[in-house]
C-alpha positions as CSV (number, residue, x, y, z in Angstrom):
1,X,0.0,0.0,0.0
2,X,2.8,2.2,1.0
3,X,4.7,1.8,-2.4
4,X,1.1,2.7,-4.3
5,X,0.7,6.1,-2.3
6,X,4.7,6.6,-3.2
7,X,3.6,6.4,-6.9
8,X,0.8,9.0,-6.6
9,X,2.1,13.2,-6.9
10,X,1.5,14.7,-3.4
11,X,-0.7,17.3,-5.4
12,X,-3.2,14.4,-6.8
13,X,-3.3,13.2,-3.3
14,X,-4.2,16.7,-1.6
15,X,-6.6,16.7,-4.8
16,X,-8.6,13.3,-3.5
17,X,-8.7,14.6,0.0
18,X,-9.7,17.9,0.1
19,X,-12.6,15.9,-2.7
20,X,-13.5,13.8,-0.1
21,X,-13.6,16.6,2.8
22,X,-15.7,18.8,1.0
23,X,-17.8,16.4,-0.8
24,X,-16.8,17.4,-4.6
25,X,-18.1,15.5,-7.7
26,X,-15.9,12.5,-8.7
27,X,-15.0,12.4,-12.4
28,X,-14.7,8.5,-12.3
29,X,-18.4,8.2,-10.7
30,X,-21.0,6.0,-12.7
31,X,-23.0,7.8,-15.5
32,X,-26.7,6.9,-14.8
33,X,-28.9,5.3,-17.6
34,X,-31.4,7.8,-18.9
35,X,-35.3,6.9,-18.3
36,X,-37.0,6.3,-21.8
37,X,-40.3,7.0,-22.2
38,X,-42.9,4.1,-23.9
39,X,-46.0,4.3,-25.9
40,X,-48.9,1.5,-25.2
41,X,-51.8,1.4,-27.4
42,X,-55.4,0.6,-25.7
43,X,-57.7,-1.4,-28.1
44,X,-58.3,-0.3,-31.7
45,X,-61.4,-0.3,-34.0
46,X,-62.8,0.2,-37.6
47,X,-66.3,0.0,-39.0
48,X,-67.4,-2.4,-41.3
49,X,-71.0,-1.1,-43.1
50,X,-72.9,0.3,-39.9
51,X,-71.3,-2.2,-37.0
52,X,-68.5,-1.1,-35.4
53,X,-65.2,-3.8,-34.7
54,X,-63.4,-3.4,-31.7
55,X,-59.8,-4.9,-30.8
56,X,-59.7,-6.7,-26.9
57,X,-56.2,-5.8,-26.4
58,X,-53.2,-3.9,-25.7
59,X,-50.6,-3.0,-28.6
60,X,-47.9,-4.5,-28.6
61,X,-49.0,-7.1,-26.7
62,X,-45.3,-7.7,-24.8
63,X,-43.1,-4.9,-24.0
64,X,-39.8,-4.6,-22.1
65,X,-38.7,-1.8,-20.4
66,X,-35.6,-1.0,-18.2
67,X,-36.4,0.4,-13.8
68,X,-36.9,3.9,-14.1
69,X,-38.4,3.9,-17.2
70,X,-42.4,4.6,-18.0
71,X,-44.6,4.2,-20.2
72,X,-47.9,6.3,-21.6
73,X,-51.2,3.7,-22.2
74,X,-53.2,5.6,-25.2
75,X,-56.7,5.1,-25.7
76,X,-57.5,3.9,-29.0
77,X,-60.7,2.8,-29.5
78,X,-64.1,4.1,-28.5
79,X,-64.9,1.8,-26.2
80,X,-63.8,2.4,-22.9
81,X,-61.1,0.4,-20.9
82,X,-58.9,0.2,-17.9
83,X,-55.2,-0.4,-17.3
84,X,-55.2,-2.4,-13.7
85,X,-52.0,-4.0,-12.6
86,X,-53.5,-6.4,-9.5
87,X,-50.2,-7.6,-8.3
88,X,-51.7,-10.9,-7.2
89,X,-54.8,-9.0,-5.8
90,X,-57.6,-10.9,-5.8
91,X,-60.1,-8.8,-9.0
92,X,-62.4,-6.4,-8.8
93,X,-65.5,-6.3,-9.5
94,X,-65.9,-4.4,-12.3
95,X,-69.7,-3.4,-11.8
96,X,-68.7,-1.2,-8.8
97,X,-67.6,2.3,-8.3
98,X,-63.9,1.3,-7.1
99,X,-63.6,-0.4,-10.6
100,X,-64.5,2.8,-12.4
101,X,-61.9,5.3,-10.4
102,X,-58.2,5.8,-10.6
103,X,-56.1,4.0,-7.7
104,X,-52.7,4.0,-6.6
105,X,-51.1,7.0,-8.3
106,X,-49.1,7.2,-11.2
107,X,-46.0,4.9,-10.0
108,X,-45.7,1.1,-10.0
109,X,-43.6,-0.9,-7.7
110,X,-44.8,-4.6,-8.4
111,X,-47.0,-4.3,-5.7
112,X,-50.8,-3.5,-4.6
113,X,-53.2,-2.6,-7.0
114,X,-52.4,0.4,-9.8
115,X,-54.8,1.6,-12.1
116,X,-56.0,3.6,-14.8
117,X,-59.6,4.1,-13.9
118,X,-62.2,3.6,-16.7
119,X,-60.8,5.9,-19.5
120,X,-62.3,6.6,-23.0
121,X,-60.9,7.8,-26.4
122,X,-58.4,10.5,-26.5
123,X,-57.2,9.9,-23.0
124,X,-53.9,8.6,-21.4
125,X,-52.3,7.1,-18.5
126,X,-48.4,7.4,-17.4
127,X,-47.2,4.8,-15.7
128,X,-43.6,4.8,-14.2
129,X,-41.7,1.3,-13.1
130,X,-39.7,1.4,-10.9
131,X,-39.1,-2.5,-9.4
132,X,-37.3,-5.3,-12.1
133,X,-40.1,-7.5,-12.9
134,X,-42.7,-9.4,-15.3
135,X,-46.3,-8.0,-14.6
136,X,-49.3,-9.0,-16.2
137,X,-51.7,-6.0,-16.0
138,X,-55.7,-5.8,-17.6
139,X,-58.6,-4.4,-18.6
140,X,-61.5,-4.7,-15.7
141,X,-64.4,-4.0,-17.5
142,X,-63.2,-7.2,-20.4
143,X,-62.2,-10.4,-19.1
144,X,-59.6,-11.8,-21.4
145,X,-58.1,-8.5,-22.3
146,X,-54.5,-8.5,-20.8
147,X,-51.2,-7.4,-21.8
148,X,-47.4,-7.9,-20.1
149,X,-44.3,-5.2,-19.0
150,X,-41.0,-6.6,-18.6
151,X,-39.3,-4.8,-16.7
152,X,-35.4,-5.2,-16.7
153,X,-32.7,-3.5,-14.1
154,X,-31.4,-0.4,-15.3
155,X,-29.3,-0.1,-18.1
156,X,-30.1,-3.4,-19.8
157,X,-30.0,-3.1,-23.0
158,X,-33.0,-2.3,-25.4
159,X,-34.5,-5.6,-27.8
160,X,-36.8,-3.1,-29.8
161,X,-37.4,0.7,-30.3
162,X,-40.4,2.5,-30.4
163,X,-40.9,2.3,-33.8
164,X,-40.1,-0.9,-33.8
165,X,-43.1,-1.8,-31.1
166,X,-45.3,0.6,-33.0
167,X,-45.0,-1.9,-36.3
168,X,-45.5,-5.1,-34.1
169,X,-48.5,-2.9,-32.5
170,X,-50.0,-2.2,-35.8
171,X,-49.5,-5.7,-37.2
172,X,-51.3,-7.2,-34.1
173,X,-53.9,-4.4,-34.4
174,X,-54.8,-5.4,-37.6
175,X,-54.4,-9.5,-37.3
176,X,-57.8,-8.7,-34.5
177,X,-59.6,-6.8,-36.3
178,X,-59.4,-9.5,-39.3
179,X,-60.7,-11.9,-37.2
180,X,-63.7,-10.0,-36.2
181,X,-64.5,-9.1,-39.7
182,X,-64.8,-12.4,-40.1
183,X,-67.1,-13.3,-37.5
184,X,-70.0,-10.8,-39.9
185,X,-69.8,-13.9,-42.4
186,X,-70.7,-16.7,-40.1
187,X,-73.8,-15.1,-38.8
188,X,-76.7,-17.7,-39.4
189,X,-79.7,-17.8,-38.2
190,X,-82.7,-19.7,-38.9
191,X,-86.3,-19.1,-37.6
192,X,-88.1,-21.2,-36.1
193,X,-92.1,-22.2,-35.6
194,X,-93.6,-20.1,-33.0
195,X,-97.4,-20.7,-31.2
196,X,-100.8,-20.4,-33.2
197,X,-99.0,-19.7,-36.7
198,X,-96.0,-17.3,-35.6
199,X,-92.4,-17.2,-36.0
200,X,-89.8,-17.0,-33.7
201,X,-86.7,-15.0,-34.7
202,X,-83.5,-14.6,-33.0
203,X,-81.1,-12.0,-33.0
204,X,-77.0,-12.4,-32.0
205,X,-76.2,-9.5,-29.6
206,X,-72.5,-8.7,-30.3
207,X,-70.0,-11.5,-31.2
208,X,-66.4,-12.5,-30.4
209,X,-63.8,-14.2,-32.0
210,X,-63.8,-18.1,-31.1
211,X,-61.4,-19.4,-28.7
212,X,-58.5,-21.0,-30.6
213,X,-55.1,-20.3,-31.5
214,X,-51.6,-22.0,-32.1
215,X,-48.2,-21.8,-30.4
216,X,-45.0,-21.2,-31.8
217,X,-42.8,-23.3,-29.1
218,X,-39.1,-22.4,-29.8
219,X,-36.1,-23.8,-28.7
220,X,-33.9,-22.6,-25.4
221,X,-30.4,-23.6,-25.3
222,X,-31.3,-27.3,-26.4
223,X,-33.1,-29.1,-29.9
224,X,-36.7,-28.8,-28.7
225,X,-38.8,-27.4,-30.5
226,X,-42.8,-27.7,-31.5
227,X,-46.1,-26.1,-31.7
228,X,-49.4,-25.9,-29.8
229,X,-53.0,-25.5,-30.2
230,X,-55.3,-24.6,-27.6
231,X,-59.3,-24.6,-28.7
232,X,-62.0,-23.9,-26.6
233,X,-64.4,-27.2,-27.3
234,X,-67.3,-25.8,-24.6
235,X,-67.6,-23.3,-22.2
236,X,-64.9,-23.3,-19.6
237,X,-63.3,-26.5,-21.5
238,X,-59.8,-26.0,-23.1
239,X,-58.4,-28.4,-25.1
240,X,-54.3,-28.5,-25.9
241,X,-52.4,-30.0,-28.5
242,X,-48.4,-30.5,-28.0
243,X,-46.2,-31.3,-31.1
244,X,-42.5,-31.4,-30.0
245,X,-39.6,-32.2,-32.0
246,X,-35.6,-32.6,-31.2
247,X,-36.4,-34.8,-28.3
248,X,-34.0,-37.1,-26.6
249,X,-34.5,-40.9,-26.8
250,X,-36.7,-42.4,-24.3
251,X,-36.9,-38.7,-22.5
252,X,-40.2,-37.4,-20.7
253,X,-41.1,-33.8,-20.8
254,X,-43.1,-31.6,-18.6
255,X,-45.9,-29.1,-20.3
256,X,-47.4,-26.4,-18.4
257,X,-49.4,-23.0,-18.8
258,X,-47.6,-20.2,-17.1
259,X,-48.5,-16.4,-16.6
260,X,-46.0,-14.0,-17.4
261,X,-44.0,-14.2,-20.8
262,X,-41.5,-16.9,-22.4
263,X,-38.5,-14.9,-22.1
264,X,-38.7,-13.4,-19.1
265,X,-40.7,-16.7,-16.8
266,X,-43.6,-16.4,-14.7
267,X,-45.8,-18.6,-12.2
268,X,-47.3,-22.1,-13.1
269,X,-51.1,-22.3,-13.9
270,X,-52.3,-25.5,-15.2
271,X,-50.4,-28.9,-16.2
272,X,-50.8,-30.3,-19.2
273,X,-50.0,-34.1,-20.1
274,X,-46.1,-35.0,-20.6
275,X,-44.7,-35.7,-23.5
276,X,-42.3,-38.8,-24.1
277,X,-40.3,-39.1,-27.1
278,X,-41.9,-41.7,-29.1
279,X,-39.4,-42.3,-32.3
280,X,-37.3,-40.3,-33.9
281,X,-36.8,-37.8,-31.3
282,X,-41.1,-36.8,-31.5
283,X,-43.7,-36.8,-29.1
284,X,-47.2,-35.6,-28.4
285,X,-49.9,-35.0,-26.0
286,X,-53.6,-33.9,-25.7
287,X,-54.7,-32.4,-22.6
288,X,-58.0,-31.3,-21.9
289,X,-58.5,-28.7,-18.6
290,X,-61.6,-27.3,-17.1
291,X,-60.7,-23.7,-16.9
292,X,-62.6,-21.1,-14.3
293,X,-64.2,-17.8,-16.1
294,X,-61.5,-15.3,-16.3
295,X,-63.4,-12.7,-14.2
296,X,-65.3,-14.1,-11.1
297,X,-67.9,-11.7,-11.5
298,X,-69.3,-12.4,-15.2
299,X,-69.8,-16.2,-14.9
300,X,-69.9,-16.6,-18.7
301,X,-66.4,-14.9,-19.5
302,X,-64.5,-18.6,-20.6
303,X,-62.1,-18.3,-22.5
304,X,-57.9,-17.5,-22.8
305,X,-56.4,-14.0,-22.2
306,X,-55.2,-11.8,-25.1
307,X,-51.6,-12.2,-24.1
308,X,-50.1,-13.1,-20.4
309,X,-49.9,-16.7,-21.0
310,X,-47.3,-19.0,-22.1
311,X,-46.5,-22.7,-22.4
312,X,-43.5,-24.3,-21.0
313,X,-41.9,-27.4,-21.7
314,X,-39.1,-28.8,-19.1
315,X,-36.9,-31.9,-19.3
316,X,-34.9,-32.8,-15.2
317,X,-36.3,-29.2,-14.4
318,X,-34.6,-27.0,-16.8
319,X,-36.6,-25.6,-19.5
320,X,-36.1,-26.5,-23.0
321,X,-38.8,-24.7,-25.1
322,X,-41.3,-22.3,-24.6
323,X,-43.5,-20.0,-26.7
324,X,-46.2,-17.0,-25.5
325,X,-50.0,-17.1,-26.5
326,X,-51.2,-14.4,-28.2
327,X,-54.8,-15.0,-29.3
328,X,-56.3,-11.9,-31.3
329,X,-59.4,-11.2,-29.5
330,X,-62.2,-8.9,-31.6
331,X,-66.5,-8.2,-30.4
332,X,-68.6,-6.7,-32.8
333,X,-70.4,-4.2,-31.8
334,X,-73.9,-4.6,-33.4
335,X,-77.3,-6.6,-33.7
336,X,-76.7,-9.5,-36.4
337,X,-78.8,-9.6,-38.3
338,X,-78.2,-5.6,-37.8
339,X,-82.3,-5.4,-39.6
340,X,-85.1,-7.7,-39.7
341,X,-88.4,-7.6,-40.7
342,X,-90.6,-9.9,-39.5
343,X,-95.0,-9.6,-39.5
344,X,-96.8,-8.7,-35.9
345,X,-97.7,-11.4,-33.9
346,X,-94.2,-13.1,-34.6
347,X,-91.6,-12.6,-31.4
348,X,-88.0,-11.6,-31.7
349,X,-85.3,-13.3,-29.3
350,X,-81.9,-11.3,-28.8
351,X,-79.4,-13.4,-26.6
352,X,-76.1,-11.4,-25.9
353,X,-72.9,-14.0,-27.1
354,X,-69.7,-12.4,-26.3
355,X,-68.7,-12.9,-23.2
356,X,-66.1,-9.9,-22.8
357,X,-69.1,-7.0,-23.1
358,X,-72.1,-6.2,-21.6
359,X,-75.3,-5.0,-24.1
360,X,-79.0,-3.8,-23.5
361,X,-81.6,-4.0,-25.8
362,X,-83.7,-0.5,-25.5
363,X,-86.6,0.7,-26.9
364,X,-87.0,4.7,-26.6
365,X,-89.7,5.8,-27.3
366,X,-89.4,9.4,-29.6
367,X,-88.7,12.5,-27.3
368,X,-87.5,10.4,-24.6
369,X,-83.6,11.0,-24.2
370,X,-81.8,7.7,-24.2
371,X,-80.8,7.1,-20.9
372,X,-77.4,7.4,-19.2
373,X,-76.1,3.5,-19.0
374,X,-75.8,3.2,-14.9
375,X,-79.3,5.0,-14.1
376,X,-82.0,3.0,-12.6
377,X,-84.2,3.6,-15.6
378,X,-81.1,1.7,-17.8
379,X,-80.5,-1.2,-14.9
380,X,-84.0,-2.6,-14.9
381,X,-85.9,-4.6,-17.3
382,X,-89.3,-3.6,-18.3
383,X,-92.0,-6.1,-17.5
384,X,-94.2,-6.5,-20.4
385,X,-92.8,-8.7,-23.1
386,X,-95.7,-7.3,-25.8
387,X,-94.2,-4.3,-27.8
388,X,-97.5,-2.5,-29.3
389,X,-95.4,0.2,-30.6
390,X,-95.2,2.8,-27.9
391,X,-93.5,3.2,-24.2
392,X,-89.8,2.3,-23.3
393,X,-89.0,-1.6,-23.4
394,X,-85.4,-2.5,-21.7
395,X,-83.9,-5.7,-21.5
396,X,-81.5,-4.3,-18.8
397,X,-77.9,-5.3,-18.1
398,X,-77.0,-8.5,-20.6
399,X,-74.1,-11.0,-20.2
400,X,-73.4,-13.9,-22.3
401,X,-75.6,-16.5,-22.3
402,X,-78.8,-14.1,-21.5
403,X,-81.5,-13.7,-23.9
404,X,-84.2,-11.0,-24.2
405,X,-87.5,-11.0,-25.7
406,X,-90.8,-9.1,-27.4
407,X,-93.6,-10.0,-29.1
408,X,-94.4,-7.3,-31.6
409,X,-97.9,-6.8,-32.0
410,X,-98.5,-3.4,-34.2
411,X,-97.4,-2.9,-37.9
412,X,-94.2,-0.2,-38.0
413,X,-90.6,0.4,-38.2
414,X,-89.1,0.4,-35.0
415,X,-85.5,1.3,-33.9
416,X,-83.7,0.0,-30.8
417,X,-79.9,0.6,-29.7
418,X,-77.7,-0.7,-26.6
419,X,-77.0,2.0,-24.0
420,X,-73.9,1.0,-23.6
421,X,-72.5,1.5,-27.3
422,X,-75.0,3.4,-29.1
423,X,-72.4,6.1,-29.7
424,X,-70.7,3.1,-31.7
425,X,-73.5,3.2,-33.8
426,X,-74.8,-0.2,-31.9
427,X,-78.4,0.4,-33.7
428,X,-80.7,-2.2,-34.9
429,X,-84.2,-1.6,-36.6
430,X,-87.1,-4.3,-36.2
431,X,-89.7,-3.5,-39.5
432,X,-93.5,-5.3,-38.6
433,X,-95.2,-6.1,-41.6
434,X,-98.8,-6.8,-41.1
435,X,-99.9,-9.9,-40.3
436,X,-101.2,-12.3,-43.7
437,X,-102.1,-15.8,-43.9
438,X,-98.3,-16.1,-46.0
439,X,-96.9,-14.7,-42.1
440,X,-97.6,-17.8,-40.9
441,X,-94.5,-20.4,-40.8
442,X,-95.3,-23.2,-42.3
443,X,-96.0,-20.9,-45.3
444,X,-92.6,-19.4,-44.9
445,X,-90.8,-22.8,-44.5
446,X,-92.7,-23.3,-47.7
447,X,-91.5,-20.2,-49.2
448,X,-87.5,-20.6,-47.6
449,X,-88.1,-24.3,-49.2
450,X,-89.4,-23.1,-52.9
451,X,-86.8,-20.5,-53.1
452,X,-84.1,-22.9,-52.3
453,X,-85.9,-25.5,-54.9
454,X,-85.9,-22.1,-57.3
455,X,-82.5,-21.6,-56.4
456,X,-81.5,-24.9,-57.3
457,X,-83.8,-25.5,-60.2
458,X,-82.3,-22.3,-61.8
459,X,-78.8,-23.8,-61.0
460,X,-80.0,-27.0,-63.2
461,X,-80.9,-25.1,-65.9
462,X,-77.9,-23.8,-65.8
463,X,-76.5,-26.4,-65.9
464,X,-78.9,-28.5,-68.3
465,X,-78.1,-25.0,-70.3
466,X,-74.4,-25.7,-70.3
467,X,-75.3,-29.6,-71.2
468,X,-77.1,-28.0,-74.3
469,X,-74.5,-26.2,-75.4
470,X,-72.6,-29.6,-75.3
471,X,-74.8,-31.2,-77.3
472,X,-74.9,-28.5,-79.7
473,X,-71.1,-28.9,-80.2
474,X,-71.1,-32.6,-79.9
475,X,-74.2,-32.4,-83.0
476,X,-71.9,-30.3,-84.7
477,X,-69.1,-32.5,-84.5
478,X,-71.3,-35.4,-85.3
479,X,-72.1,-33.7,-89.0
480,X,-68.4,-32.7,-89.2
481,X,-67.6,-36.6,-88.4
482,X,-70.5,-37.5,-91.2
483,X,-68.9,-35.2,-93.6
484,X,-66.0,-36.6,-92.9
485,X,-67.5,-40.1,-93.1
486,X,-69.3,-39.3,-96.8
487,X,-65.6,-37.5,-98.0
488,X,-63.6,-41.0,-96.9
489,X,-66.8,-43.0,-98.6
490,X,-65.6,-40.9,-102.0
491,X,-62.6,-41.1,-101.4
492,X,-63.1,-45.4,-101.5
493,X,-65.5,-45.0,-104.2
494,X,-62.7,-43.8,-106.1
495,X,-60.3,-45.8,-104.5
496,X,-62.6,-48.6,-106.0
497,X,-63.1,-46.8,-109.7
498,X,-58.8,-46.6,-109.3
499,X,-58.7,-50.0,-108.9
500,X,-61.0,-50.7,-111.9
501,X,-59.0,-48.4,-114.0
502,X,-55.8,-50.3,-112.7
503,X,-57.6,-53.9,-114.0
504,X,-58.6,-52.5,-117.5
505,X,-55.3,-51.0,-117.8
506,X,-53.6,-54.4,-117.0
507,X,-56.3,-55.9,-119.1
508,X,-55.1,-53.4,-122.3
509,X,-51.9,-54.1,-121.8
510,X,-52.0,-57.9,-121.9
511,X,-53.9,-57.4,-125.0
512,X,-51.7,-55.3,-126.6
513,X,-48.9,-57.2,-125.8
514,X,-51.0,-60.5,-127.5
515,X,-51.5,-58.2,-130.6
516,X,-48.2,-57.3,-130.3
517,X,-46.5,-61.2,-130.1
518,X,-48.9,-61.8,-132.6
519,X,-47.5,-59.2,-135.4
520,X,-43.8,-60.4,-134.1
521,X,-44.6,-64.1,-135.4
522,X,-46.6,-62.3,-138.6
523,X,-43.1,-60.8,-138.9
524,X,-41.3,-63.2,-138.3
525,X,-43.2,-65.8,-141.0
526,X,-43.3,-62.7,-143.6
527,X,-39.3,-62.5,-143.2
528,X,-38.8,-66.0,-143.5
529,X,-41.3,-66.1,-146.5
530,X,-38.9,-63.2,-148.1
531,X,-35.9,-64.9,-147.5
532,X,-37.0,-68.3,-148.9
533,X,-38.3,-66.3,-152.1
534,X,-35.1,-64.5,-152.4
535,X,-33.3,-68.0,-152.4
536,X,-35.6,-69.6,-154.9
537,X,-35.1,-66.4,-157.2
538,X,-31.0,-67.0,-156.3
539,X,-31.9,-70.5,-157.5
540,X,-33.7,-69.9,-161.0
541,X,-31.2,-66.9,-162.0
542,X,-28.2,-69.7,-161.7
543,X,-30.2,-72.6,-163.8
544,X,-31.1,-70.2,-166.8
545,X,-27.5,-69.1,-167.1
């Protein structure tokens, strides 16, 4: 120590003490990370015709932050939501008051309850971390709706920026809202036969996007990797697929559900079936679970979060694959069928089936403002079930699985909305047609039945139509073939007269060549005749001499 001090000038040394005696800044002290500041999108939406689409989530679903940083939750949708970190906390309920108003400031330490308050669009919430952690947080008005801050020690480096988050945010945005534009296409449904002559028609209040969605499970630090699907078969019963590949001869592997977030780890939920290799190095298992709702206080709410899950699969308790579930979650916000028109007498049955919102069906009669959702004259259900045109008919408060109906008894056009999310343009209109002996339903099975029978007979004809046109051209081709047919039975007619020709020709020639051996012997006697004569005249010249 001695020779270390010798080293040092005797001016630096009177430097560091009279530092350390009066307290000034060290140049070699730590630089301190700066806080960043994060952006959060709250649900998302985008109209479709006249029903509005509204996104269940938060955008990006996953994001990682460093202590000290904070992050700004934006509103993005009409419909109203909450940002509620619980911190194990058993859930509120979110019918009451305490649900509905801010609590615990505007700092977050992993513990107690933090949150938003109900907010609606164009308003935010700033919340700083300020304890490493994962924390799931939700919405407490729509079970299901959940999203996940990582939060790492200070001065961890960064995986994304902003904008970065803000594209995985807008690609997530848009994958929900697909699926519940889908959910307008698969709206079905039939009427049925009501008492003395009647119909029954039934109405879909809202709509969600069925439970089901697969699992990229990738590998950590080892060969495993696979896939899962997790499907929602009945209400409160989950079903899970597990695919695994890379695995290790004769091995068994451990499946689970965790909250929190693949690459960060969370707390166990449910166990699912193991998974033994069963040849070369695959496996599978199904399990099926019996899940609770996901809020204890709207019994119907079944399903799988938006994001705040994650599967897990372990070998000799070290974890060798794992993957988060994201499952796009969408509710339309409208009647479907949005109109129908029906004839008085006939009864109309609207039964609310997405489990994350809550709907009325109101009546308001004109010059009656439409009532403030949470007022007694919104809360309770009207009596009567016979709608003859005039006065206010409420279903009250709906949750999945609860139906509401009318009879409608006088001719008109009649419009009704959901107090909730009639500034969505949640509308639907009811037309009453007068009642005629064609109202009844066996008349309009008839009618369903012969336009179906139209439909298909005019997809015969079509069809005997296109057959027509193929016996056209296959007529056509049969007079081509007889033309054809007539041209070849020329062509052997003269192949018959070319033959003839060729036997008179051979016939000529033999002739001629008779005539001609004939004329050849002629010749041949005539020469011999001349020769002969000129001998006998060679003979009588030589006796007169």
């Amino acid at each position: 120590m001695r020779r270390i001090f010798k080293r040092i000038p005797k001016a630096s040394l009177l430097f560091f003490l009279v530092a350390g005696l009066f307290g000034l800044p060290m140049a070699i002290s730590a630089t301190t990370p700066t806080p960043q500041h994060w952006i959060v999108y709250v649900g998302g939406q985008a109209m479709s015709g006249n029903t509005m689409i509204m996104t269940m989530g938060y955008f990006p679903e996953i994001i990682t932050i460093d202590v000290g940083d904070s992050i700004t939750f934006v509103i993005n949708s009409t419909e109203p939501h909450t940002i509620t970190f619980l911190s194990g906390n058993p859930p509120l309920n979110p019918f009451s008051p305490q649900a509905l108003a801010p609590i615990g400031g505007s700092v977050y330490n992993g513990t107690g309850i933090v949150s938003s308050g109900l907010l609606s669009q164009g308003q935010n919430y700033t919340l700083t971390f300020t304890k490493a952690g994962v924390y799931v947080y939700q919405c407490l008005i729509h079970p299901g709706m959940m999203g996940v801050v990582i939060v790492n020690p200070a001065g961890t480096p960064y995986p994304m920026t902003q904008a970065q988050y803000d594209q995985l945010a807008s690609q997530q945005s848009s994958q929900s809202l697909a699926s519940g534009l889908s959910l307008l296409q698969q709206v079905n449904l039939p009427a049925t036969q009501g008492p003395n002559g009647t119909v029954i028609w039934h109405v879909d209040v809202g709509q969600q996007t069925p439970v089901s969605t697969e699992v990229t499970l990738n590998s950590m630090n080892s060969k495993v990797s696979g896939s899962a699907i997790l499907t929602m078969t009945a209400p409160g019963v989950l079903t899970v697929q597990v695919s695994l590949t890379g695995l290790l001869p004769g091995e068994t592997y451990n499946v689970g559900i965790f909250q929190g977030a693949a690459e960060a780890g969370g707390k166990s939920l449910y166990n699912l079936n193991p998974v033994v290799e069963a040849s070369n190095g695959t496996g599978s298992s199904v399990t099926t679970l019996t899940l609770p709702p996901l809020s204890p206080f709207i019994p119907t709410s079944f399903g799988i979060p938006s994001a705040g899950w994650y599967i897990n699969v372990s070998n000799s308790g070290n974890a060798v694959a794992a993957g988060d579930i994201i499952f796009p979650v969408s509710s339309v916000m409208g009647f479907l069928p949005n109109t129908l028109t029906i004839h008085a007498g006939d009864t109309v049955v609207w039964t609310d089936v997405d489990p994350d919102e809550v709907h009325t069906v109101t009546f308001v009669p004109q010059g009656m403002p439409i009532p403030e959702f949470g007022t007694p004259t919104s809360l309770i259900p009207t009596k009567s079930h016979i709608f003859n045109g005039t006065g206010y008919y409420n279903s009250g408060p709906m949750i999945a699985g609860v139906s509401y109906n009318l009879t409608f008894v006088t001719p008109g056009v009649y419009t009704y909305v959901c107090l909730l999310h009639d500034g969505m343009g949640m509308v639907g209109t009811i037309i009453v047609l007068p009642s005629t002996p064609s109202s009844n339903p066996q008349a309009t099975l008839l009618s369903k039945q012969m336009s179906e029978l139209n439909n298909t007979l005019n997809s015969l004809n079509s069809q005997v139509s296109q057959i027509g046109s193929l016996t056209s051209q296959v007529g056509q081709l049969n007079s081509q073939v007889s033309s054809l047919n007539s041209q070849v039975s020329q062509i052997g007619s003269l192949s018959s007269q070319i033959s003839s020709l060729n036997g008179s020709q051979a016939s000529y020639e033999n002739s001629v060549n008779s005539k001609i051996s004939s004329l050849y012997s002629l010749l041949t006697v005539l020469i011999v005749l001349v020769v002969i004569s000129l001998i006998l005249n060679v003979v009588l010249i030589a006796r007169r001499r």
